[in-house]
VEXGU-976327 format. One record per residue (C-alpha): residue number from 0; residue in one letter; x, y negated, z. Coordinates in steps of 0.001 Angstrom, whole numbers, always signed. Example, Ala and Ser with C-alpha at 12.3 -4.5 7.8 and 13.67 -1.06 7.14 Angstrom:
BEGIN
+-----+------+---------+---------+---------+
! pos ! code !      c1 !      c2 !      c3 !
+-----+------+---------+---------+---------+
!   0 !    A !  +12300 !   +4500 !   +7800 !
!   1 !    S !  +13670 !   +1060 !   +7140 !
+-----+------+---------+---------+---------+
***
This chain:
BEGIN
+-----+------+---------+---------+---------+
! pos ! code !      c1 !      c2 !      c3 !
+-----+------+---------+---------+---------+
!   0 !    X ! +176055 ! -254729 ! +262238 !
!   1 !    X ! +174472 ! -257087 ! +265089 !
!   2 !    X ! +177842 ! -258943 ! +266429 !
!   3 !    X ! +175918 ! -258737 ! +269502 !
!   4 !    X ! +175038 ! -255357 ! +269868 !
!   5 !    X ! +178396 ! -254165 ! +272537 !
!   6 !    X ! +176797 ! -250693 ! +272551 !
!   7 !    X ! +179792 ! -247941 ! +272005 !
!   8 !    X ! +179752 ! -244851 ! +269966 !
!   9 !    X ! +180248 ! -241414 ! +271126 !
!  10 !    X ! +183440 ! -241378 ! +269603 !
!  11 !    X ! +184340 ! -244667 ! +271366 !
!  12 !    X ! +182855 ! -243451 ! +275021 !
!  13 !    X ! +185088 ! -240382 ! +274111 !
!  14 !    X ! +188727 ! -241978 ! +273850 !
!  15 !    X ! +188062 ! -244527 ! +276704 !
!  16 !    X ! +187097 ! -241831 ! +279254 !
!  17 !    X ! +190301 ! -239780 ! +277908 !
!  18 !    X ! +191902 ! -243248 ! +278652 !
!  19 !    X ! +190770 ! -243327 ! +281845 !
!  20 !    X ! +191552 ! -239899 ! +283079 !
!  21 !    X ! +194739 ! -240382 ! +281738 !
!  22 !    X ! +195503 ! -243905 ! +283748 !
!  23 !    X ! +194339 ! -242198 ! +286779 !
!  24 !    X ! +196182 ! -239428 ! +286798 !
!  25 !    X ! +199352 ! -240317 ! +285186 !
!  26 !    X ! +199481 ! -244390 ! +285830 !
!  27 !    X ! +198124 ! -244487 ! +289704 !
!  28 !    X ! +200918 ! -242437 ! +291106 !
!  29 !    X ! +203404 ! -244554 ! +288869 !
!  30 !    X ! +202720 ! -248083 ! +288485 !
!  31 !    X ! +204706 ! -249292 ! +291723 !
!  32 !    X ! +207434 ! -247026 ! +290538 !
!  33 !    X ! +207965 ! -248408 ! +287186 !
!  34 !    X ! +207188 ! -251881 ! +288752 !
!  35 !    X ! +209779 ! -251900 ! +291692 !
!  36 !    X ! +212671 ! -250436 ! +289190 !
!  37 !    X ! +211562 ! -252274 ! +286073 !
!  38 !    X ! +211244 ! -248626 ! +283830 !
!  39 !    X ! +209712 ! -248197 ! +280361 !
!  40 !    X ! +206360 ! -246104 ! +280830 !
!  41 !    X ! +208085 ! -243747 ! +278392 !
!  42 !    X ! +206619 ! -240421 ! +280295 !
!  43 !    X ! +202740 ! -242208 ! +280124 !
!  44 !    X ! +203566 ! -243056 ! +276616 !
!  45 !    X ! +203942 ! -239382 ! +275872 !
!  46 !    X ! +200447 ! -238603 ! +277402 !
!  47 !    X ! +198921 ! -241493 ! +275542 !
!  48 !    X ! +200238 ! -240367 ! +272189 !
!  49 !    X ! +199589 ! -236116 ! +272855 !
!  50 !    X ! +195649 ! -238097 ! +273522 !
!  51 !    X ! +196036 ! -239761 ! +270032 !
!  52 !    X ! +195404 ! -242985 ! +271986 !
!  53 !    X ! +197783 ! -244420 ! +269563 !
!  54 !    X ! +195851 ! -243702 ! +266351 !
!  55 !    X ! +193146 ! -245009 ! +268283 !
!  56 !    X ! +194037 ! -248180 ! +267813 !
!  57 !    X ! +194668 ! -247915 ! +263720 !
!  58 !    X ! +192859 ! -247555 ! +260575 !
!  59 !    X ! +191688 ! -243842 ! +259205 !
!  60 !    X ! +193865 ! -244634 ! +255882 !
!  61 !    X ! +197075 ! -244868 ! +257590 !
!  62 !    X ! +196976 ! -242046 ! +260082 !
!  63 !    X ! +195099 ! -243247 ! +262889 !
!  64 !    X ! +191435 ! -242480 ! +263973 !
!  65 !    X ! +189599 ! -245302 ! +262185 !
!  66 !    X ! +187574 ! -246356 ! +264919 !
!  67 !    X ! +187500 ! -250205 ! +264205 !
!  68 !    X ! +188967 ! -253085 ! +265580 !
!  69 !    X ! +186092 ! -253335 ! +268720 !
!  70 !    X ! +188027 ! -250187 ! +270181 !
!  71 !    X ! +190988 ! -252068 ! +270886 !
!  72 !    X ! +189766 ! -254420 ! +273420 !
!  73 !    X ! +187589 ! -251733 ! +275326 !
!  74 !    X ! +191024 ! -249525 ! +275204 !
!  75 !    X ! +192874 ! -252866 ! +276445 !
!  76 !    X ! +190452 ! -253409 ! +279573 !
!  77 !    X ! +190615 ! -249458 ! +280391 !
!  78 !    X ! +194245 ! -249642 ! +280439 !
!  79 !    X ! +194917 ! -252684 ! +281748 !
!  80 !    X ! +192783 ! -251917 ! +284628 !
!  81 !    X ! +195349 ! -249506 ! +286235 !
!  82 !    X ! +198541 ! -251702 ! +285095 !
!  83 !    X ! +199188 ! -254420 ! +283344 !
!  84 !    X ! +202543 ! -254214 ! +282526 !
!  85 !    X ! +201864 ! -250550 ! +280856 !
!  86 !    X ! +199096 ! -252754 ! +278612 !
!  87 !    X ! +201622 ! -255362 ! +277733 !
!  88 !    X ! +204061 ! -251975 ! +276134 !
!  89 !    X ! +201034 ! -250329 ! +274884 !
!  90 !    X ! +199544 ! -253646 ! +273377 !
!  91 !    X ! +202495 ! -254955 ! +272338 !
!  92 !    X ! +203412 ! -252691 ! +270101 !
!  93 !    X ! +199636 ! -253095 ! +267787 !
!  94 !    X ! +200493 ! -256981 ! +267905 !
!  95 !    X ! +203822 ! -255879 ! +266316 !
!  96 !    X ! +201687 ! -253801 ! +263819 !
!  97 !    X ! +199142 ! -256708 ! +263290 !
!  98 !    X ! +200627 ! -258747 ! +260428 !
!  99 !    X ! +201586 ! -255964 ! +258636 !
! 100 !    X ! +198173 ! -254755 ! +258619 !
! 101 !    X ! +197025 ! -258052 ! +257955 !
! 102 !    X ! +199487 ! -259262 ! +255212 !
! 103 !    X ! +201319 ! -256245 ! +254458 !
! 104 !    X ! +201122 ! -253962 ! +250377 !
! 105 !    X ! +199886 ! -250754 ! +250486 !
! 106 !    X ! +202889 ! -249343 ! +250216 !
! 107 !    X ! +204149 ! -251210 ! +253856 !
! 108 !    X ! +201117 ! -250413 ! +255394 !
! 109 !    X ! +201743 ! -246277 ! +254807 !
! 110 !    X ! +205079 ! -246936 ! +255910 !
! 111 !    X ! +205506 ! -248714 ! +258920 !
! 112 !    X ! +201347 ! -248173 ! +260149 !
! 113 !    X ! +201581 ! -244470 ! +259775 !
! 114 !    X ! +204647 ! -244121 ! +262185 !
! 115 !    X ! +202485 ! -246405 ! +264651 !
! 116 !    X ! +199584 ! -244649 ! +264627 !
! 117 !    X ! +201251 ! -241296 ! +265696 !
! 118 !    X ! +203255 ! -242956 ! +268412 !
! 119 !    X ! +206547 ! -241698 ! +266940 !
! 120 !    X ! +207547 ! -245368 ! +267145 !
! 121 !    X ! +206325 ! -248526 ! +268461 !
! 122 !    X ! +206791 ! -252060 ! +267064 !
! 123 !    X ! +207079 ! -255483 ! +268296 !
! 124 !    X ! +206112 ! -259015 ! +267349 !
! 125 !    X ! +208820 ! -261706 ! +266928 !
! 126 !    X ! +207380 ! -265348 ! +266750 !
! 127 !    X ! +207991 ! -267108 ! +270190 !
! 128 !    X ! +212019 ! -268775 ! +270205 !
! 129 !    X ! +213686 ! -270935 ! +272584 !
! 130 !    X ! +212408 ! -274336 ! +271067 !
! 131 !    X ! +209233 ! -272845 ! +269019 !
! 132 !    X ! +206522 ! -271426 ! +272592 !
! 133 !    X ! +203190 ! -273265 ! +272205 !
! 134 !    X ! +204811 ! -274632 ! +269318 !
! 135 !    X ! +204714 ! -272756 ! +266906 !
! 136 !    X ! +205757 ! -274520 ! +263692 !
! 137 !    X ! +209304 ! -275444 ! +265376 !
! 138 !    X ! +210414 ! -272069 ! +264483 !
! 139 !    X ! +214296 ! -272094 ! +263715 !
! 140 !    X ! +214751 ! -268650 ! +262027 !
! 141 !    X ! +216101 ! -268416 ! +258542 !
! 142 !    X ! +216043 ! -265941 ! +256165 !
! 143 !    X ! +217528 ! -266966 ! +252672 !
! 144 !    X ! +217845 ! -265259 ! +250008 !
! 145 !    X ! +220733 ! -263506 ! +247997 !
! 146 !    X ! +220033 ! -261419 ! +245223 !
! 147 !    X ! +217801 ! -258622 ! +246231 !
! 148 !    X ! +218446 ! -259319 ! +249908 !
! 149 !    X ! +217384 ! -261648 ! +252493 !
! 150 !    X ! +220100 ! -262434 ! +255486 !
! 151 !    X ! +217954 ! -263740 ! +258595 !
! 152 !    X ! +219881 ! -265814 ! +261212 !
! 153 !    X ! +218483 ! -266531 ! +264766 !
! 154 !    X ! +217001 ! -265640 ! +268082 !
! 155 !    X ! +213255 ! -264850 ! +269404 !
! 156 !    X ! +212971 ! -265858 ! +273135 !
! 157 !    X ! +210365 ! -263407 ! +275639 !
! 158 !    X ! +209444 ! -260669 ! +273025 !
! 159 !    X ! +207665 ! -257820 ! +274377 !
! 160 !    X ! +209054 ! -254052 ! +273582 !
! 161 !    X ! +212160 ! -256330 ! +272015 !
! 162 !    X ! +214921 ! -253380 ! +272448 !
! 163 !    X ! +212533 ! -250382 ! +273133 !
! 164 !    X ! +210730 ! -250687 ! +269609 !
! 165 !    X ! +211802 ! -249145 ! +266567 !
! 166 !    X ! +210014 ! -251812 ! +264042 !
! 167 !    X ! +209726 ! -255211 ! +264251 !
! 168 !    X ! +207646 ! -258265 ! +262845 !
! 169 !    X ! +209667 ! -261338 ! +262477 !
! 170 !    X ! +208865 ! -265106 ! +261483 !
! 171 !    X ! +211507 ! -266944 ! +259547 !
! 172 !    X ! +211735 ! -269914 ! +257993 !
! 173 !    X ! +212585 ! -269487 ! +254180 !
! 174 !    X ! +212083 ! -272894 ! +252703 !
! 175 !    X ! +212028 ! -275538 ! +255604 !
! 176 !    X ! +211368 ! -278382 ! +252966 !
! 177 !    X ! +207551 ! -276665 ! +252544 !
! 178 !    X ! +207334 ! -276794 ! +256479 !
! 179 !    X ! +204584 ! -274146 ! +257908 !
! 180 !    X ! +204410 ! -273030 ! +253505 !
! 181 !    X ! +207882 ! -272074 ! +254266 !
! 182 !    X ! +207516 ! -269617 ! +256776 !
! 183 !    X ! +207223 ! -265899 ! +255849 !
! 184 !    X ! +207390 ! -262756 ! +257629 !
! 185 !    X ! +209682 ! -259636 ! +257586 !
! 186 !    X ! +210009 ! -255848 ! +259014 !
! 187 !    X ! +213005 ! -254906 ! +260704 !
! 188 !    X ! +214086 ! -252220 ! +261896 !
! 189 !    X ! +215928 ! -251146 ! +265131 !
! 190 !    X ! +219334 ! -250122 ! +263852 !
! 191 !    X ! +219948 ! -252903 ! +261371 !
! 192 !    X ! +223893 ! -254485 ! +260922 !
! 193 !    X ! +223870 ! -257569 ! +263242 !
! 194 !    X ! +220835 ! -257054 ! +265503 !
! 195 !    X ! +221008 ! -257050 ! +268471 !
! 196 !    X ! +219056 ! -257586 ! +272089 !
! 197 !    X ! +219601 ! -259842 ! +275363 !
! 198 !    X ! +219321 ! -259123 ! +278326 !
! 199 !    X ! +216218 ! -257349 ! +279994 !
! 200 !    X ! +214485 ! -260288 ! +281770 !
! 201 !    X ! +213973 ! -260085 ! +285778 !
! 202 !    X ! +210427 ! -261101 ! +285141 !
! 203 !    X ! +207767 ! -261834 ! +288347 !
! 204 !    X ! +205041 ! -259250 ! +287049 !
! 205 !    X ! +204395 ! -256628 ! +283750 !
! 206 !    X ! +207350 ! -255352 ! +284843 !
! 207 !    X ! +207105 ! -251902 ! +283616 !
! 208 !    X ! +206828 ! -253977 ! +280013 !
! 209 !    X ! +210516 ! -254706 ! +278823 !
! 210 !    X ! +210641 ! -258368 ! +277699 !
! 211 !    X ! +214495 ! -259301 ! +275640 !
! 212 !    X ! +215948 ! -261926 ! +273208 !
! 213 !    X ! +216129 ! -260820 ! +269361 !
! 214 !    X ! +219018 ! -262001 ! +268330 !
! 215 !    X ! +219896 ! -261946 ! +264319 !
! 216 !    X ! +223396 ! -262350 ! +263170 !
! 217 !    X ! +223501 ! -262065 ! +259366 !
! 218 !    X ! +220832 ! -259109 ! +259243 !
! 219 !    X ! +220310 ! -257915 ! +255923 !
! 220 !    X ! +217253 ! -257154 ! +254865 !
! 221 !    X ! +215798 ! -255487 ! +251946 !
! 222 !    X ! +213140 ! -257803 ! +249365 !
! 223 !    X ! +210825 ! -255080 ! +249842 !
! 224 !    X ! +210833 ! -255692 ! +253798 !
! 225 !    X ! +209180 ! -259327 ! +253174 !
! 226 !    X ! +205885 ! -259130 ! +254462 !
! 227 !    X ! +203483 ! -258912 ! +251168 !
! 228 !    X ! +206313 ! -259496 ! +248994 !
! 229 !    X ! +205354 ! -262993 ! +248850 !
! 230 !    X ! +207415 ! -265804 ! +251095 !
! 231 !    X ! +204902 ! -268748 ! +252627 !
! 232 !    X ! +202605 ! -266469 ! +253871 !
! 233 !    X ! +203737 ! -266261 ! +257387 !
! 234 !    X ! +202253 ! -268880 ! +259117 !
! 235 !    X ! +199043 ! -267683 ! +258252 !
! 236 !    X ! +199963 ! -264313 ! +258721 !
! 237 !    X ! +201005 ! -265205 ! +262412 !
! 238 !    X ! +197386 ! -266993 ! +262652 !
! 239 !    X ! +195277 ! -264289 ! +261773 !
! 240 !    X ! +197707 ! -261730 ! +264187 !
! 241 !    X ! +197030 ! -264338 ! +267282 !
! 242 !    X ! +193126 ! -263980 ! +266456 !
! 243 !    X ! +192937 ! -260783 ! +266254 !
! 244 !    X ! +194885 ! -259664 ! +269107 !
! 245 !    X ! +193066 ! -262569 ! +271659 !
! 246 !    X ! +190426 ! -260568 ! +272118 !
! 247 !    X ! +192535 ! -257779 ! +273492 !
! 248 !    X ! +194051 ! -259497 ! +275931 !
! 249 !    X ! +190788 ! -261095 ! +277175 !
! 250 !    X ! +189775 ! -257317 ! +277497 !
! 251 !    X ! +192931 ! -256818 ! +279474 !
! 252 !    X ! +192112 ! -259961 ! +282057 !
! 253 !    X ! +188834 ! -258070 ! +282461 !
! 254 !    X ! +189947 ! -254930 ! +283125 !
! 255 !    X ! +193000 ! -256474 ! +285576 !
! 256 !    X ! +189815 ! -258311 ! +287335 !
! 257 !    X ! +187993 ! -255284 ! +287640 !
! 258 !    X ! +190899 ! -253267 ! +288694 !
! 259 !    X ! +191563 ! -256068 ! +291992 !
! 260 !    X ! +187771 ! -256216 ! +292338 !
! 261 !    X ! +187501 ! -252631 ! +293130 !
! 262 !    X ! +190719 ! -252383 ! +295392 !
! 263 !    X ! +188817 ! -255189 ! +297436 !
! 264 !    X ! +185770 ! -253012 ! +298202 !
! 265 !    X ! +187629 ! -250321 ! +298812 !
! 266 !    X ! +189567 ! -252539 ! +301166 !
! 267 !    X ! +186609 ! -254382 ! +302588 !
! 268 !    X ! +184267 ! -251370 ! +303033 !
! 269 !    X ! +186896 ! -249457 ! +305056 !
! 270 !    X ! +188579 ! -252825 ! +307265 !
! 271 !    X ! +186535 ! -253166 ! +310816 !
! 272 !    X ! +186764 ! -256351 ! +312486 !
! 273 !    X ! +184372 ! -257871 ! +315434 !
! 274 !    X ! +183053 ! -253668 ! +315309 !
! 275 !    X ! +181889 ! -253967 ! +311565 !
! 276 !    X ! +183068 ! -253099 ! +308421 !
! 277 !    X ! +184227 ! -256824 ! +306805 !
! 278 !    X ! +182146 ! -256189 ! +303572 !
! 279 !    X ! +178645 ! -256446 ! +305790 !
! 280 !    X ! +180021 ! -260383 ! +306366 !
! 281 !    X ! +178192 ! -263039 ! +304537 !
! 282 !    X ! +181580 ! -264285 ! +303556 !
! 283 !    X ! +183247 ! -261769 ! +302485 !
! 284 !    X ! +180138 ! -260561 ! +300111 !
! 285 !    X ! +179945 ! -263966 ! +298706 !
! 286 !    X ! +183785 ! -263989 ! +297494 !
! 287 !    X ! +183242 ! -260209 ! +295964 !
! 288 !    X ! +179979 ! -261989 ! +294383 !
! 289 !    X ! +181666 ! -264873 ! +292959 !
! 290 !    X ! +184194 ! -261985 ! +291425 !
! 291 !    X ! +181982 ! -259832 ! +289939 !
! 292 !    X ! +180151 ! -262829 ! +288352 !
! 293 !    X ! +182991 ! -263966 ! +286682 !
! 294 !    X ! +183878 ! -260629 ! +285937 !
! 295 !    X ! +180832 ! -259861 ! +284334 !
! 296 !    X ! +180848 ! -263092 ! +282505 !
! 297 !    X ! +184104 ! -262748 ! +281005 !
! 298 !    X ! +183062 ! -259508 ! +279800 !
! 299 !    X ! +180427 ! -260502 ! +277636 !
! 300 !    X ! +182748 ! -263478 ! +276159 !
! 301 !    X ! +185484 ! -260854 ! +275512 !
! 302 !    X ! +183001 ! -258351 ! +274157 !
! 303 !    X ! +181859 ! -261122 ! +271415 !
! 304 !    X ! +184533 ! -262042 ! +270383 !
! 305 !    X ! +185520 ! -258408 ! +269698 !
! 306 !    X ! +182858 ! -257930 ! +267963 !
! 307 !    X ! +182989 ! -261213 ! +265098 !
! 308 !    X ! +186986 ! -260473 ! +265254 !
! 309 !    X ! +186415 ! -256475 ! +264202 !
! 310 !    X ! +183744 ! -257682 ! +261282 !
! 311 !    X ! +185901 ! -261001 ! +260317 !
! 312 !    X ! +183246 ! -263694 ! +261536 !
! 313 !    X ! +183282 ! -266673 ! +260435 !
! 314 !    X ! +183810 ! -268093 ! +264188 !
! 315 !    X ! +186375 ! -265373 ! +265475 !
! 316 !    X ! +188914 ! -267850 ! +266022 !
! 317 !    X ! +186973 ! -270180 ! +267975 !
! 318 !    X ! +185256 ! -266883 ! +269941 !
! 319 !    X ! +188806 ! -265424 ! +270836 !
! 320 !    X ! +190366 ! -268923 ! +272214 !
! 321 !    X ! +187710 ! -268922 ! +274774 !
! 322 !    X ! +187199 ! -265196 ! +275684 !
! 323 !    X ! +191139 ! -265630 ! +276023 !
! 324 !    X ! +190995 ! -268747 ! +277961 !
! 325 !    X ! +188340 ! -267572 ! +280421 !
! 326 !    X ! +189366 ! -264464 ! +280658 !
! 327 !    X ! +193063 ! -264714 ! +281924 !
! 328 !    X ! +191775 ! -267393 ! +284075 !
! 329 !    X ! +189370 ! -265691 ! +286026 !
! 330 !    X ! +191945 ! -262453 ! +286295 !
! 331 !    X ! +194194 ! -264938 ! +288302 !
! 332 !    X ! +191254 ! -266299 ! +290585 !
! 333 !    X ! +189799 ! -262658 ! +291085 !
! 334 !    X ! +193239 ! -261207 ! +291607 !
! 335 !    X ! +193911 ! -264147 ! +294116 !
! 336 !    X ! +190958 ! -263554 ! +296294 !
! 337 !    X ! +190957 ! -259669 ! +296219 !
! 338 !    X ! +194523 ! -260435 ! +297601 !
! 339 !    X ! +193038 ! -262914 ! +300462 !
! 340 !    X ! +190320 ! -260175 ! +301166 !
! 341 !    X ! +192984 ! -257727 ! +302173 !
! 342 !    X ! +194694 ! -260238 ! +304574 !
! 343 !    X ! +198018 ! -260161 ! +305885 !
! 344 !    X ! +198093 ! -256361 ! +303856 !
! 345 !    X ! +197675 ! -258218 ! +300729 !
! 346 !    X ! +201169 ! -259601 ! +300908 !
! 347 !    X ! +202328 ! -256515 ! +300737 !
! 348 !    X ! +203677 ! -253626 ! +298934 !
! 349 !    X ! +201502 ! -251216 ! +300512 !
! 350 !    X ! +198168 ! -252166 ! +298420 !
! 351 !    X ! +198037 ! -252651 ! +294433 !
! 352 !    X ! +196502 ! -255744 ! +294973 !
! 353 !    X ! +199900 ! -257777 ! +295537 !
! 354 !    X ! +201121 ! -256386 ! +292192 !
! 355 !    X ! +198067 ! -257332 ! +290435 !
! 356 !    X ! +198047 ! -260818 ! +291967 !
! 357 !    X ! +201844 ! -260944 ! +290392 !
! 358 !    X ! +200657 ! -259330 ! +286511 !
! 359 !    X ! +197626 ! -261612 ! +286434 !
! 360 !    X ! +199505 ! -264787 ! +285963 !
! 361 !    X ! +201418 ! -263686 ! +282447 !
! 362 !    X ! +197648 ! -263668 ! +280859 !
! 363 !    X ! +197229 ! -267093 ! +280893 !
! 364 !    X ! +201198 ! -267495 ! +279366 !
! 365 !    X ! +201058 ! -265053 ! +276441 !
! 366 !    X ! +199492 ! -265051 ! +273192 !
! 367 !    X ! +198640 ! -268846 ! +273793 !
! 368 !    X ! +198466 ! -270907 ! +277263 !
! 369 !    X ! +195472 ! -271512 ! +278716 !
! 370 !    X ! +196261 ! -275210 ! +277648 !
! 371 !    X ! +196853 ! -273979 ! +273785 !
! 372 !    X ! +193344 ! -272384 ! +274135 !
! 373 !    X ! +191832 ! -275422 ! +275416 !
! 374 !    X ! +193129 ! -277386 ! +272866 !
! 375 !    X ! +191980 ! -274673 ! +269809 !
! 376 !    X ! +188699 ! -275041 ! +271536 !
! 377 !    X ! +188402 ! -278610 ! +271992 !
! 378 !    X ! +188734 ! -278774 ! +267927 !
! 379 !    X ! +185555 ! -276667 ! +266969 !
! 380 !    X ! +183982 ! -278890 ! +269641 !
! 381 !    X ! +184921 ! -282134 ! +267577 !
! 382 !    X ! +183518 ! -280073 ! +264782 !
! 383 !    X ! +180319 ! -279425 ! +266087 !
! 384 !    X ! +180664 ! -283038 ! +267334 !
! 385 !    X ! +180459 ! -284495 ! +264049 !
! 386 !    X ! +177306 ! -282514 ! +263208 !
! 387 !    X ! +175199 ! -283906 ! +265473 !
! 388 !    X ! +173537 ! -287184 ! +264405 !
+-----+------+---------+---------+---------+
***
């Protein structure tokens, strides 16, 4: 396969226009809904999972369609074009499936993947804590071991679907003397003796995406629920899961940027000041120029670094820091000037544009700051650095 070639297949074209009729029809009429009251996009869930957009997003072998990782991030730009905080659930739950399909036995992945890919449950990721954000070897979780059980103590701080989800991925620390050797990864499940959830966070944007604590008071868990069966493997397990899922939310910067960039010519071709419509100014069409520029440029970033993550390239890592990087950055600037565009109405309520303006600022928070991205970048440029002579 070219890892250049961003043509889609049939089968492809065929889930992300089901996608899309489904975000029009059932996310338009309810995005400022969910968004004013803060509500789980359980009804839009049930459309996406009578679709079989779930098993979209999932390998043939475990129930899902077995359409490859390069759907995910067309599927995330689709989606997130109509709302980002119904991405962040919908997304949210794959990165919770990620290291299992990553790290996980056979016998986990036909578990826990199979229930994914049918929608009957979703899943969450638990890495980020109080003192471990950009920092992710500070993580304070521990899981030790007793017999044929491990007890995990702790809390995870801003974790998507955290309370909604049925299964979750967790990083713990189960030998600290081995530092990031010591970390490994478990499954939980919703239900458990001693966890529990905080409080649903009163956050500025994604709102229709529930984001809690996990808090673990002696949770027992099963030997079999250690991700692998093999403890150490975590960090790299949590690695690989960031990778993989960067390019997704790249796509979803994209399709939030696209989203405000066609609210402000719908805006601009129907506002009439000075006895013209404002899209025939000079100004205006050099701000919706600038837009679609970046727009168009952060596609093809996001689109390549789909491609080398869904065929494991050698430079996926380096190829998803800056799709993500760009990407959530330019979904802030174009969401910030589609907002100017529609004046004193962009402040508003009234147009989608203030809510997008509001979602666009998570993307360059989660999954890695912009600043984390920079600095993953900066060392494949010290890398090429020392090649030159």
């Amino acid at each position: 396969m070219d890892p250049l070639n961003f043509t889609k297949t049939e089968e492809e074209e065929d889930v992300l226009a089901l996608a899309r009729e489904i975000s029009e029809n059932e996310i338009i009429p309810a995005r400022a809904g969910l968004d004013a009251k803060e509500e789980f996009p359980d009804k839009i869930f049930e459309k996406f999972k009578e679709a079989g957009l779930f098993g979209a997003l999932y390998p043939e072998e475990y129930g899902g369609l077995g359409l490859g990782g390069y759907i995910n991030t067309l599927l995330a730009e689709v989606v997130a074009e109509y709302c980002l905080g119904v991405y962040t659930a919908f997304f949210a739950s794959k990165l919770g499936a990620l290291p299992i399909e990553i790290g996980g036995t056979e016998e986990q992945k036909k578990k826990y993947i199979s229930q994914l890919a049918s929608g009957d449950k979703i899943a969450a990721f638990g890495l980020t804590e109080p003192e471990a954000g950009s920092d992710a070897t500070n993580v304070k979780t521990i899981a030790e071991k007793k017999g044929d059980r491990y007890i995990l103590n702790g809390v995870k701080q801003w974790i998507s679907n955290a309370g909604r989800a049925d299964i979750y991925t967790i990083i713990a620390q189960t030998d600290k003397s081995k530092g990031t050797r010591g970390v490994s990864v478990f499954v939980l499940e919703k239900g458990m003796k001693g966890l529990s959830f905080g409080k649903l966070e009163d956050k500025l944007g994604i709102r229709a995406s529930h984001t809690r604590q996990i808090i673990m008071e002696d949770v027992e868990v099963p030997e079999e629920n250690l991700l692998g069966l093999k403890p150490g493997k975590g960090f790299i397990h949590a690695l690989k899961t960031l990778n993989a899922s960067r390019p997704a939310v790249a796509g979803a910067g994209v399709g939030l940027a696209m989203g405000a960039y066609k609210e402000a010519l719908k805006y601009t071709k129907s506002r009439v000041q000075f006895e013209k419509n404002i899209i025939n100014f000079q100004a205006v069409q050099h701000m919706l120029a600038d837009m679609l520029t970046k727009i168009e440029a952060a596609r093809l970033l996001t689109y390549r670094a789909a491609r080398y993550s869904s065929i494991d390239h050698p430079d996926t890592a380096k190829y998803s820091a800056i799709a993500k990087y760009y990407s959530s950055e330019i979904a802030m600037q174009v969401a910030t000037d589609a907002l100017q565009l529609h004046g004193g109405y962009g402040f508003t309520k009234e147009y989608p544009v203030e809510k997008m303006f509001r979602d666009a600022k998570i993307l360059s928070i989660y999954e890695g700051t912009s600043q984390i991205q920079k600095n993953e970048i900066s060392t494949y440029i010290i890398k090429d650095a020392m090649k030159i002579k």
